[in-house]
C-alpha positions as CSV (number, residue, x, y, z in Angstrom):
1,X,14.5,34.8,26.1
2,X,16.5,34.8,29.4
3,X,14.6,33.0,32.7
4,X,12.6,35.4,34.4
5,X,11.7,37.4,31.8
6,X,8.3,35.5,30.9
7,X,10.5,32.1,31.4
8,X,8.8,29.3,30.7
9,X,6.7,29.8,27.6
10,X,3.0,28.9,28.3
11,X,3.5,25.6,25.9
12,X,6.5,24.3,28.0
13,X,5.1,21.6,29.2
14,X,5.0,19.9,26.2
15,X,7.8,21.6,24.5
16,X,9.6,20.5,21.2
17,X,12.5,18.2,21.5
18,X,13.3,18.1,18.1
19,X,16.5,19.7,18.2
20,X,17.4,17.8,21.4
21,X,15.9,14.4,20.3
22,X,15.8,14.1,17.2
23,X,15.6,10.0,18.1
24,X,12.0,10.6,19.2
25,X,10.2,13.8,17.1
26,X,10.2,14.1,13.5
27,X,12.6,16.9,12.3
28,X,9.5,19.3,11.4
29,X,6.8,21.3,13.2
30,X,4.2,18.3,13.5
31,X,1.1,20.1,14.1
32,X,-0.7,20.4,11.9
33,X,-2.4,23.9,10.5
34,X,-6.3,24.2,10.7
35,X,-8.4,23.8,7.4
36,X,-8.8,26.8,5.7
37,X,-11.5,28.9,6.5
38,X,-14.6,28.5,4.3
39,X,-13.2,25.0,3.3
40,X,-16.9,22.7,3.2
41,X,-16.4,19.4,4.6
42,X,-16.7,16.3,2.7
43,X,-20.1,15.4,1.6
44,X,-21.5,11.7,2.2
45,X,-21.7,11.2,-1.7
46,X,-18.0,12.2,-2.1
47,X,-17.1,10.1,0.9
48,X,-19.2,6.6,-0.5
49,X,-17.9,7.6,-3.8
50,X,-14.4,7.0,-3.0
51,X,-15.3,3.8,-1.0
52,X,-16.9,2.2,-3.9
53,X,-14.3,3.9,-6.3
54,X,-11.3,1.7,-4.4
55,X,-13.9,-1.5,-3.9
56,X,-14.6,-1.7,-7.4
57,X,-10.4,-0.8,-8.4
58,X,-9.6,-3.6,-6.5
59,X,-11.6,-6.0,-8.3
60,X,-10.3,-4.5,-11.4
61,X,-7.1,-4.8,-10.2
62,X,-7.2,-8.3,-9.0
63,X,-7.8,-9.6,-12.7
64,X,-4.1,-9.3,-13.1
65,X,-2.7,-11.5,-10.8
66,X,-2.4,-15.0,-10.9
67,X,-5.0,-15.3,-13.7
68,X,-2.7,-13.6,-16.2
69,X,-0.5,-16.8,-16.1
70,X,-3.4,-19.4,-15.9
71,X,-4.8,-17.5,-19.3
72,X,-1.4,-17.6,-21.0
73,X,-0.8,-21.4,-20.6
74,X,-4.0,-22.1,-21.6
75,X,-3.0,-20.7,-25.2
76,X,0.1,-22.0,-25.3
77,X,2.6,-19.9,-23.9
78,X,5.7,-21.2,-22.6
79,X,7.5,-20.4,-18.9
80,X,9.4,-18.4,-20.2
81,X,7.4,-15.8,-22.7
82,X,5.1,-15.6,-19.2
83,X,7.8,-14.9,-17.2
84,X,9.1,-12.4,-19.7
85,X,5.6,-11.1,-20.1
86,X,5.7,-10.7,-15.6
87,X,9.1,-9.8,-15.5
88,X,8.6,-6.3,-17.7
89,X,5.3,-5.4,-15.9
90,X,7.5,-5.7,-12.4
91,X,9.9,-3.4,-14.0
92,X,8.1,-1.2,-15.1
93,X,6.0,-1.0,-11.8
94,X,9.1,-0.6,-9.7
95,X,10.6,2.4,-12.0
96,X,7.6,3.8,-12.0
97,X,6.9,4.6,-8.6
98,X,8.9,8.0,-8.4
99,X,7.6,9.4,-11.6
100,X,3.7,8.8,-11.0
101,X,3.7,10.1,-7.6
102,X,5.6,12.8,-9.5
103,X,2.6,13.2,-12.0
104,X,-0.4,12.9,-9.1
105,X,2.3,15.7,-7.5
106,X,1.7,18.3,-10.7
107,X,-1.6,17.1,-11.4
108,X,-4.5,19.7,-11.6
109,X,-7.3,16.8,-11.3
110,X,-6.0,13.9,-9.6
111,X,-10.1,12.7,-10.8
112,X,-9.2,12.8,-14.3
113,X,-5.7,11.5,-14.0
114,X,-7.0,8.2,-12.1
115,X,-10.1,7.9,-15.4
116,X,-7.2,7.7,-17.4
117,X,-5.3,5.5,-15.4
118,X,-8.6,3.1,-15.0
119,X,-9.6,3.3,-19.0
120,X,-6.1,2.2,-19.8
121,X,-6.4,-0.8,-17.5
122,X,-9.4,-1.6,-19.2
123,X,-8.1,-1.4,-22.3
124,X,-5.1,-3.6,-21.2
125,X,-7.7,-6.5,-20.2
126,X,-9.5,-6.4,-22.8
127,X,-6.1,-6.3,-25.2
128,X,-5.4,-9.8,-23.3
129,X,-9.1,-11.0,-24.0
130,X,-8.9,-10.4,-27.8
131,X,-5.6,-10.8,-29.0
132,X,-2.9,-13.1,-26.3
133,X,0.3,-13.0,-28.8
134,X,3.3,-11.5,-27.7
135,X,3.8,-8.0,-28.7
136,X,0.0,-7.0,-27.8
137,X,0.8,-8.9,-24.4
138,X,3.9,-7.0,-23.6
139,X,2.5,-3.5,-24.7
140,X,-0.5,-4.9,-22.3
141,X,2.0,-5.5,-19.4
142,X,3.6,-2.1,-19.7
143,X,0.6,-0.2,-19.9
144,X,-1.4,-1.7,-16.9
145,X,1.9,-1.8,-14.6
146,X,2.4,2.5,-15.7
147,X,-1.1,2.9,-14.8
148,X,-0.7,1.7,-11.6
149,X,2.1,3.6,-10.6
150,X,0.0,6.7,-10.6
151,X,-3.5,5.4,-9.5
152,X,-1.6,4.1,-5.8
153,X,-0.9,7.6,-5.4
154,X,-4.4,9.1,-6.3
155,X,-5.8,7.2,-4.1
156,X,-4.1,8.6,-1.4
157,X,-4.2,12.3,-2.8
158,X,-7.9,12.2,-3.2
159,X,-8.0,10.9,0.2
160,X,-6.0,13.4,1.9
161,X,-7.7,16.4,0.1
162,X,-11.1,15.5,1.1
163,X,-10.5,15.0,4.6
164,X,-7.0,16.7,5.5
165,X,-4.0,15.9,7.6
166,X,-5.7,15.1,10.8
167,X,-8.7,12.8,9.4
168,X,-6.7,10.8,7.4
169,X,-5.5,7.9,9.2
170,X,-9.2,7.3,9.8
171,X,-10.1,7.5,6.5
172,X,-7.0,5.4,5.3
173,X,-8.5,2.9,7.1
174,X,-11.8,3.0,5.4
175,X,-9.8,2.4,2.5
176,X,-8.1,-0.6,3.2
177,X,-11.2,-2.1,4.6
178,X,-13.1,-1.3,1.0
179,X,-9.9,-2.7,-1.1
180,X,-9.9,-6.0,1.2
181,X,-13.5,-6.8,0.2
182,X,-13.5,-5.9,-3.3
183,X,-9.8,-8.1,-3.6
184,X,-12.2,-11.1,-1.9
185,X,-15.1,-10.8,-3.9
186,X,-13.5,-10.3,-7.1
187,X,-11.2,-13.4,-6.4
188,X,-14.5,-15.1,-6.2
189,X,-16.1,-13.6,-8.9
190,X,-13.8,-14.0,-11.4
191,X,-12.6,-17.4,-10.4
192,X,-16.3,-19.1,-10.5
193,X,-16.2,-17.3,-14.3
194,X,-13.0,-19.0,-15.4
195,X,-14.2,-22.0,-14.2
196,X,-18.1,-21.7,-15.5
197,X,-16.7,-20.0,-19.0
198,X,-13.1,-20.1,-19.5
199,X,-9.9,-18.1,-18.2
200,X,-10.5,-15.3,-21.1
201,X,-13.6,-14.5,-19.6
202,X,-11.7,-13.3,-16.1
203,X,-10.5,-10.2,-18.5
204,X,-13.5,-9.7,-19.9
205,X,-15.4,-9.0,-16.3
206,X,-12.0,-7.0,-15.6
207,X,-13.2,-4.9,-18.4
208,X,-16.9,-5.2,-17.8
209,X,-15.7,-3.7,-13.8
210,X,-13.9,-0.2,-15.2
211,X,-17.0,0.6,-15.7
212,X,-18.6,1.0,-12.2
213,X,-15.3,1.8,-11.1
214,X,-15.6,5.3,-13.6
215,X,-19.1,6.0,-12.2
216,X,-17.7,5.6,-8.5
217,X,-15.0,7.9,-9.1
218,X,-17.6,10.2,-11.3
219,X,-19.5,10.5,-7.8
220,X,-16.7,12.2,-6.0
221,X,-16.9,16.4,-6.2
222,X,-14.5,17.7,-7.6
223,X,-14.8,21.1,-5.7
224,X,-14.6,18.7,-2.4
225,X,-11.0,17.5,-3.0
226,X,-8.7,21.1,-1.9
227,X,-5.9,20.4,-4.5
228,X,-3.2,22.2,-2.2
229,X,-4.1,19.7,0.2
230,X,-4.0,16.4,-2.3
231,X,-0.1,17.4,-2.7
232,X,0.8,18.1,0.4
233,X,0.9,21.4,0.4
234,X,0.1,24.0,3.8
235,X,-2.8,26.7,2.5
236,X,-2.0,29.2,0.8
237,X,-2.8,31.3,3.9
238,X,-1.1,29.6,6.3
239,X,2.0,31.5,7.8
240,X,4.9,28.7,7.6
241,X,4.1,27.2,4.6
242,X,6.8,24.4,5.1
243,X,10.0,24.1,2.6
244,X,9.1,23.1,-0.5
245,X,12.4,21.9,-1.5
246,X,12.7,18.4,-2.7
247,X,15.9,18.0,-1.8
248,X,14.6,18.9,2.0
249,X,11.9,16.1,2.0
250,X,14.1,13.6,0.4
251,X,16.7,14.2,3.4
252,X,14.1,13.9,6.0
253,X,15.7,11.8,8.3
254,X,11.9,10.3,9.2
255,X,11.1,9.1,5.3
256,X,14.9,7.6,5.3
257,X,14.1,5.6,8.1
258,X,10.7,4.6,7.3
259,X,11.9,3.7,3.9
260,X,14.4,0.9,4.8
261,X,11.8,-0.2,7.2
262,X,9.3,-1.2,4.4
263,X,12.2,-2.6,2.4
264,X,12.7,-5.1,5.4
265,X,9.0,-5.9,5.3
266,X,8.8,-6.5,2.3
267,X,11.9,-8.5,1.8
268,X,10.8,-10.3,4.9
269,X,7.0,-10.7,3.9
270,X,7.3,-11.3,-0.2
271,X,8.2,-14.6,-0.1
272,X,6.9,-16.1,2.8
273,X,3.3,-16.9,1.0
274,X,4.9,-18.6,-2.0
275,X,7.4,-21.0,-0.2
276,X,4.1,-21.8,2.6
277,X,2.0,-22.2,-0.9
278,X,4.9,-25.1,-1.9
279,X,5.2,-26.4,1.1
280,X,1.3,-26.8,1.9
281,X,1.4,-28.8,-1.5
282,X,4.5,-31.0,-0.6
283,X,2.5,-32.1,2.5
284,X,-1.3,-32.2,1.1
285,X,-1.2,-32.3,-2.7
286,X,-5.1,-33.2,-2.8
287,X,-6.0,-30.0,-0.4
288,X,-3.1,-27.6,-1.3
289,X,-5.7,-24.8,-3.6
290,X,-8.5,-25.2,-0.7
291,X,-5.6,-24.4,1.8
292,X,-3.8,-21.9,-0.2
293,X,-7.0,-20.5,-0.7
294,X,-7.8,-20.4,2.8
295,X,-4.7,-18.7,3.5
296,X,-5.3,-16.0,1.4
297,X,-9.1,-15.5,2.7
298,X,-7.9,-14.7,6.2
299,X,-5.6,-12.2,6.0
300,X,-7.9,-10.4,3.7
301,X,-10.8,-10.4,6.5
302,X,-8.8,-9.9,9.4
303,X,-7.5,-6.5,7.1
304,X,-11.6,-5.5,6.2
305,X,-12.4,-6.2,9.8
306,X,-9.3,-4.0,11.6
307,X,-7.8,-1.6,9.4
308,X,-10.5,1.4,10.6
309,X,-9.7,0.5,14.0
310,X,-5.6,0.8,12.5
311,X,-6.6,4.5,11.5
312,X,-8.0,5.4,14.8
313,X,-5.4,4.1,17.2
314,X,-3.0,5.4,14.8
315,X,-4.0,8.8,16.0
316,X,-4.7,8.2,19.7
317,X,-1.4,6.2,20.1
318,X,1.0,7.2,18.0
319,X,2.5,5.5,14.9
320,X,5.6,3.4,16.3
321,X,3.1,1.3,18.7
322,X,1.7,0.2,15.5
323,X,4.5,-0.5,13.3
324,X,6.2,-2.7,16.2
325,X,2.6,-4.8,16.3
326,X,3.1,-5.2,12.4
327,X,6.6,-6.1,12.8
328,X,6.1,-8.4,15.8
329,X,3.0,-10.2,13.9
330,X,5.5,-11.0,10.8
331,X,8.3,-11.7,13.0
332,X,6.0,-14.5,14.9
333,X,4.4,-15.7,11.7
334,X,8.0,-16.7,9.4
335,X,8.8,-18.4,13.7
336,X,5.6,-20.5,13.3
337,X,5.7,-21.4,9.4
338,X,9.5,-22.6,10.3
339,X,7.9,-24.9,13.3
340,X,4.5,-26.1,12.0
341,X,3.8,-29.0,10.1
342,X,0.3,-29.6,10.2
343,X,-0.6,-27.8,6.6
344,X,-4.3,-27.3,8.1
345,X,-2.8,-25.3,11.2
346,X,-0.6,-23.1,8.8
347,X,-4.3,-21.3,8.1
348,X,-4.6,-20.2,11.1
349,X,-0.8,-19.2,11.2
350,X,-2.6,-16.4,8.4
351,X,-3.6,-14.8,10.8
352,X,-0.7,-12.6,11.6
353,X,-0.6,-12.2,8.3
354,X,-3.4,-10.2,8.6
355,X,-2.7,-7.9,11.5
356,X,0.4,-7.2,9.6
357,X,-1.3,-6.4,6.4
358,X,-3.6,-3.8,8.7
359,X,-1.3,-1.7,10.2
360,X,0.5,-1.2,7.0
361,X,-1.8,-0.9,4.4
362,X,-3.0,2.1,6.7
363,X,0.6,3.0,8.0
364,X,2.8,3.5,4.9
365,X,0.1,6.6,3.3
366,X,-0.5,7.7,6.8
367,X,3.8,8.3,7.8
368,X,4.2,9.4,4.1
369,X,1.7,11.8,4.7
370,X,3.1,13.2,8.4
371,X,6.6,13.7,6.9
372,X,5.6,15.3,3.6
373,X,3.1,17.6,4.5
374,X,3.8,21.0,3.8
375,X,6.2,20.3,1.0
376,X,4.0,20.0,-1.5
377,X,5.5,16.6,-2.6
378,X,3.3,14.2,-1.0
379,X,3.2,11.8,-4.0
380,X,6.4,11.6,-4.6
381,X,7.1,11.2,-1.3
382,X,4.8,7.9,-1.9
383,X,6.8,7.0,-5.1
384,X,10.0,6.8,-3.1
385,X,8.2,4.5,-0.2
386,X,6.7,2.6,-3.7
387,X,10.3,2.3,-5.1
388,X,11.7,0.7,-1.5
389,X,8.6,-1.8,-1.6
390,X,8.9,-3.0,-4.8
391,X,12.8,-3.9,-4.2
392,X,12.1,-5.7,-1.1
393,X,9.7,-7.9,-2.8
394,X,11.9,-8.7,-5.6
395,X,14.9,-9.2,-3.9
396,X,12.5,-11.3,-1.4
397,X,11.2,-14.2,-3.6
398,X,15.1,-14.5,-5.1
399,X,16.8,-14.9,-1.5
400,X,14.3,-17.0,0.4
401,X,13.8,-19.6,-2.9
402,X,17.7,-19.6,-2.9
403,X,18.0,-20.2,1.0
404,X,15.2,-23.1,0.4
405,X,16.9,-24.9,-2.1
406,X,20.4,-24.6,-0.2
407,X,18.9,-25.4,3.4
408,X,15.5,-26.1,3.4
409,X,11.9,-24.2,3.8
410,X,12.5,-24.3,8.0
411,X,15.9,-22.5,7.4
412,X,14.8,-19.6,5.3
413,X,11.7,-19.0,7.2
414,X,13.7,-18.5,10.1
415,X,15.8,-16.1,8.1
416,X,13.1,-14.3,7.0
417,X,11.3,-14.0,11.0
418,X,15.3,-12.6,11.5
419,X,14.4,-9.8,8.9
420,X,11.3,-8.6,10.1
421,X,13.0,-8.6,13.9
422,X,15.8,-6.2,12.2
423,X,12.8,-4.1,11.1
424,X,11.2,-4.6,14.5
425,X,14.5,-3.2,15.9
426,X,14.7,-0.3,13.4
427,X,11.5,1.2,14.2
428,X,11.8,0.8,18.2
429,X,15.3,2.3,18.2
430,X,15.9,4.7,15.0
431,X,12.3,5.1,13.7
432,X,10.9,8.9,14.9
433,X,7.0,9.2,15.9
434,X,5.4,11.4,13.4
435,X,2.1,11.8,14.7
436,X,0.5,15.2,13.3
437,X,-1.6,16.9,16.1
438,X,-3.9,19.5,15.5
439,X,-2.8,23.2,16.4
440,X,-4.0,25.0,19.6
C-alpha cells in the first residue's frame, strides 16, 4: 500500500515491530483469537476442582522428597544404594520431560491421563511402604519420576483449556498459591506421622492422599476443558490457525531464549538451599532442622501469598518486568548468603527466595504458553523448558559443592549471585516480551 492511498492503517499506532524488532516482540502474531463462539465458561466446580486437584498432588508429591532417604536408612540401606535409588528417578525425570509433554500433546483426556499418572504414584508409595528392597525400590523410582513428567504438563493443559490464552496467567497463579499450601501442610503432616508412627507411615498417608486427589480431579467437567485449547492449538474456526510445525516452535527464537534463561536459574538457584542448609549447621548444630525448617516455610508463604498477584501483573505489565524481579531477587539472595553470618538472619535472607519462586512458578507455563500457542504443541513446548530445568539443577548442586570445597561456601555463593546476574542480563537485553493481548 503506497502513502496516500488509505496510508496509515487505522492500527498504526501500535503497529507490529516484529520484523523490525525482533529484540522486543515475539516472532508471532501475539493477540490472541477470541473463544470460540458457544464455548461455556468454566463452572465454579471445575474451577475448585482443579484447586483442590493440585492442593492435594502436592501433598502427594511431597512424600517423595527428603523422606524417601530418611525411610531407606532406617532399614538399612547404604549411601550409595540411596543415591543409586535418587540418581535413576532424576534421570529418568529429566529424559522424560520432552516425551510426556509429548503424551499430554496427543492426549484425548488430559483427565484420564493425569488418574493414571496419580494411581501409579500411589502405587509407587505404597510399593516403598510394603516391600523397601532394591529391585521393587528402583522400579518404584522409575515409575513415580515417569509419572511426573506427564502430570507437570496436565496441569498446565487443564489449566489452559478451561480458562484460555488470556485468563491464564491469572489462573497460573491460583495454582501456585494451591501447590504452596498443600507442599506446607503435607510437610507437616507427614512429618508429625513419621515422628508419632514411623518413617513407613509417611508413604502410607502418600497413598492414603491419591485418593482425595482422584475425587478432586473427578470434580472437573470434562466437557469444560476445550481440548484444542489444552494443546495449544487456535479453534478450529479461527482464520490463521498458526504453523503447526514442530520444527517452527522449536526455532522460536522466544522459547530459545527463555530456555537458557531457566537453565541459569536453575543452575544458579539448585544449590543455593543445600550449601545454606550446611552451612546453618556448621554455625548452629543444635538449631540447624528448626532453621532449615524455617527457611523452607518462608519461601513457601511468601509463594501462596503472591503468586495470584504474579498472574495479574503478568498481564497488565508485561512478562520481562517480572522475570528481571525474579532474577534480581536471586541475584540479591546468593549476595547476602555470601555476606551473612548470623544463621538466624539467613531466614529472613528466604525471603527472596520466595519472590523468586512467585514469578516463576507462574512465569515458566505462562511464556511456554504465549510462544506455543497456535501450534498445537504446548506440552511439548513445556517438556523442552522441563528438559532445560532439570539440567540446571543437576549441573547446580555438582559446581557449587565443587566451588565450596575448593574456595569456600562465601566464594561459590558469589558465583552463583554472578549466574543469576547473567540471567538477569539475558532477559533485559535478548529476552522478547510475549504478552498475548486480546484481539480487537
Amino acid at each position: 500500500m503506497r502513502r496516500g492511498e488509505g496510508w496509515p492503517p487505522v492500527l498504526s499506532r501500535k503497529p507490529n515491530h516484529a520484523a523490525r524488532n525482533r529484540g522486543r516482540h515475539v516472532e508471532q502474531d501475539n493477540v490472541a483469537a477470541p473463544p470460540p463462539a458457544g464455548l461455556p465458561a468454566p463452572s465454579r466446580q471445575s474451577l475448585r476442582g482443579l484447586d483442590w486437584f493440585i492442593f492435594f498432588l502436592a501433598d502427594v508429591q511431597t512424600g517423595f522428597g527428603p523422606f524417601i532417604a530418611v525411610y531407606l536408612t532406617t532399614q538399612k540401606w547404604t549411601q550409595v544404594e540411596i543415591g543409586l535409588v535418587l540418581s535413576i528417578g532424576g534421570i529418568v525425570a529429566l529424559i522424560g520431560q520432552m516425551p510426556g509433554g509429548a503424551i499430554i500433546d496427543a492426549a484425548k483426556s488430559e483427565r484420564l491421563v493425569a488418574a493414571l499418572a496419580i494411581a501409579t504414584i500411589g502405587g509407587c508409595a505404597l510399593a516403598y511402604a510394603a516391600m523397601p528392597i532394591l529391585p521393587v525400590v528402583v522400579a518404584a523410582a522409575t515409575l513415580h519420576a515417569a509419572a511426573s513428567c506427564v502430570l507437570g504438563p496436565a496441569i498446565a493443559a487443564i489449566s489452559l483449556g478451561l480458562v484460555g490464552p488470556l485468563a491464564i496467567g491469572e489462573r497460573l497463579g491460583r495454582n501456585a498459591r494451591f501447590a504452596s499450601l498443600g507442599n506446607g501442610v503435607a510437610a507437616a503432616v507427614m512429618g508429625t506421622a513419621g515422628y508419632l508412627l514411623s518413617s513407613r507411615s509417611v508413604f502410607v498417608v502418600t497413598f492414603l492422599l491419591a485418593i482425595p486427589t482422584l475425587i478432586a480431579l473427578s470434580r472437573i467437567r470434562e466437557h469444560e476443558i476445550d481440548i484444542a485449547r489444552c494443546h495449544g492449538e487456535m479453534p478450529r474456526e479461527a482464520a490463521d490457525r498458526g504453523d503447526t510445525n514442530l520444527w517452527h516452535l522449536i526455532r522460536q527464537r522466544p522459547l530459545i531464549v527463555f530456555a537458557l534463561s531457566v537453565l541459569l536459574l536453575q543452575l544458579a538457584n539448585g544449590a543455593m538451599m543445600p550449601l545454606m542448609a550446611s552451612a546453618v549447621t556448621a554455625r548452629s548444630s543444635q538449631w540447624a532442622t528448626v532453621l532449615v525448617a524455617g527457611c523452607i516455610i518462608v519461601p513457601q508463604a511468601i509463594v501462596a501469598l503472591l503468586s495470584p498477584s504474579v498472574g495479574r501483573k503478568a498481564q497488565l505489565w508485561g512478562r520481562r518486568p517480572l522475570l528481571l524481579i525474579g532474577f534480581g531477587a536471586l541475584t540479591i539472595r546468593g549476595l547476602l548468603f555470601a555476606t551473612v553470618r548470623d544463621p538466624y538472619l539467613l531466614v529472613l535472607v528466604q525471603v527472596f527466595d520466595g519472590f523468586t519462586a512467585a514469578v516463576f512458578a507462574v512465569m515458566i507455563p505462562l511464556i511456554v504458553a504465549d510462544v506455543a500457542f497456535g501450534s498445537g504443541h504446548f506440552n511439548l513446548a513445556q517438556g523442552i523448558v522441563g528438559t532445560a530445568t532439570g539440567i540446571g539443577a543437576s549441573l547446580s548442586t555438582v559446581l557449587g559443592g565443587y566451588v565450596s570445597d575448593k574456595f569456600g561456601n562465601a566464594a561459590a555463593f558469589i558465583g552463583l549471585s554472578g549466574v543469576a546476574a547473567t540471567g538477569f542480563l539475558l532477559i533485559l537485553l535478548v529476552m522478547p516480551e510475549t504478552r498475548r493481548l486480546a484481539a480487537r
